[in-house]
N, C-alpha and C positions, 0 to 999 in steps of 0.2 A: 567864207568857206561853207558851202553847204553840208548839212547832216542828215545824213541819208539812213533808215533802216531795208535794210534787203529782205525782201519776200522770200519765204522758200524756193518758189519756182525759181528767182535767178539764182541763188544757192544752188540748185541742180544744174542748173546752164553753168555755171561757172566752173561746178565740179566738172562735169562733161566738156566743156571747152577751153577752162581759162579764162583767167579775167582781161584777157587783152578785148574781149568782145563789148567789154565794157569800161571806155574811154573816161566816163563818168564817176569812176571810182576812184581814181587816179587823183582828182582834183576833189576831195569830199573826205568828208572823216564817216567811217561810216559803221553801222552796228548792226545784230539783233537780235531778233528779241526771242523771247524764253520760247513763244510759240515753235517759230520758225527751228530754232537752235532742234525741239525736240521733234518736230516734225522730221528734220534733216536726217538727225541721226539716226531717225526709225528707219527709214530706208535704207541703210547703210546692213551690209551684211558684217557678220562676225570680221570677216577679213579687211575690212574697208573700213572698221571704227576708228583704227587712230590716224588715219588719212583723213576722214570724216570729220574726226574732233581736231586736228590738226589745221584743218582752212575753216572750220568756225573759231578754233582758239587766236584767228587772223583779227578778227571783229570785235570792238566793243558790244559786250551782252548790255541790253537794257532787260530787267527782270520785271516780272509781276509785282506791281505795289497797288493798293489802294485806291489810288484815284484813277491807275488804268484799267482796273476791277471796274469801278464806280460808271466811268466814261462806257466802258464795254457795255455793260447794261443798260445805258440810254439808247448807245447805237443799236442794242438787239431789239431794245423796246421800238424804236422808230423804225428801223429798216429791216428784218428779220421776215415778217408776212408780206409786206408790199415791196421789196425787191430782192428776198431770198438770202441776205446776210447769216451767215454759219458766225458760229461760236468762237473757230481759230481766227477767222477773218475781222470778227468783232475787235477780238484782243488786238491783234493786230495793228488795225487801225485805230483804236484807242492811246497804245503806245505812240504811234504817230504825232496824235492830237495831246497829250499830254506831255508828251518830253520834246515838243516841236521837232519834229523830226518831218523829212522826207522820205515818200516810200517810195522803192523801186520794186516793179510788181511786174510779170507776163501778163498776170492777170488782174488785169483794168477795169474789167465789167465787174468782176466782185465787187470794187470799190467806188466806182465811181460816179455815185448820189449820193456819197458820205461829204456832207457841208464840212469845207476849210481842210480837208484832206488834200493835201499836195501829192499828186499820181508825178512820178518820172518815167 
C-alpha cells in the first residue's frame, strides 16, 4: 500500500470538490504534514475551522522532528537559489524523504529536481 502525504493544494481541491476526484486515496494510507495542516487551516475562515479541522482530523499528521529540520536544510541549501525552493516546500519534501512517503502535489514544478522525491 502506498503512503502518500497530500500537499496543501489537493487539500483545497478536496475541500472544494471531494475526494472522489482522487481515486488514488482510496487505495493509500495517507497523511500530512504540520506544514500543509497549518497552511490549510490558515485559509479557513472563522466559520469553516471545524470543517477545516474536521477533513485534516481525516489524515495521519506526520509532525516536525529533527531529521525533517535537518533534511529541510540540505534541500534549501542545494535547491533554494538555482530552482527557487521556499521554506514550506522544503519541509515538505523533506517529510517526504525522511518518513518515505509519497507526495501528492498540483504543484509539480516546486518539486520536481528534488533527488528521490516521488511526485504522484
Amino acid at each position: 500500500m502506498n503512503r502518500i502525504l497530500l500537499d496543501s493544494s489537493v487539500l483545497i481541491d478536496i475541500w472544494r470538490k471531494g475526494e472522489s476526484g482522487w481515486p488514488v486515496l482510496e487505495t493509500s494510507s495517507n497523511y500530512v504534514s504540520t506544514i500543509s495542516y497549518i497552511e490549510f487551516l490558515q485559509g479557513a475562515n472563522r466559520r469553516q475551522k471545524k470543517d477545516a479541522l474536521g477533513l485534516l482530523n481525516r489524515y495521519d499528521h506526520v509532525r516536525l522532528d529533527a531529521a525533517t529540520s535537518d533534511a529541510a536544510v540540505a534541500l534549501i541549501d542545494k535547491h533554494s537559489e538555482t530552482d527557487g525552493l521556499r521554506l514550506a516546500d522544503a519541509l515538505i519534501a523533506a517529510a517526504c524523504l525522511v518518513h518515505d512517503l509519497d507526495l501528492l502535489t498540483l504543484n509539480r514544478r516546486h518539486f520536481q529536481k528534488i533527488v528521490n522525491l516521488k511526485l504522484i
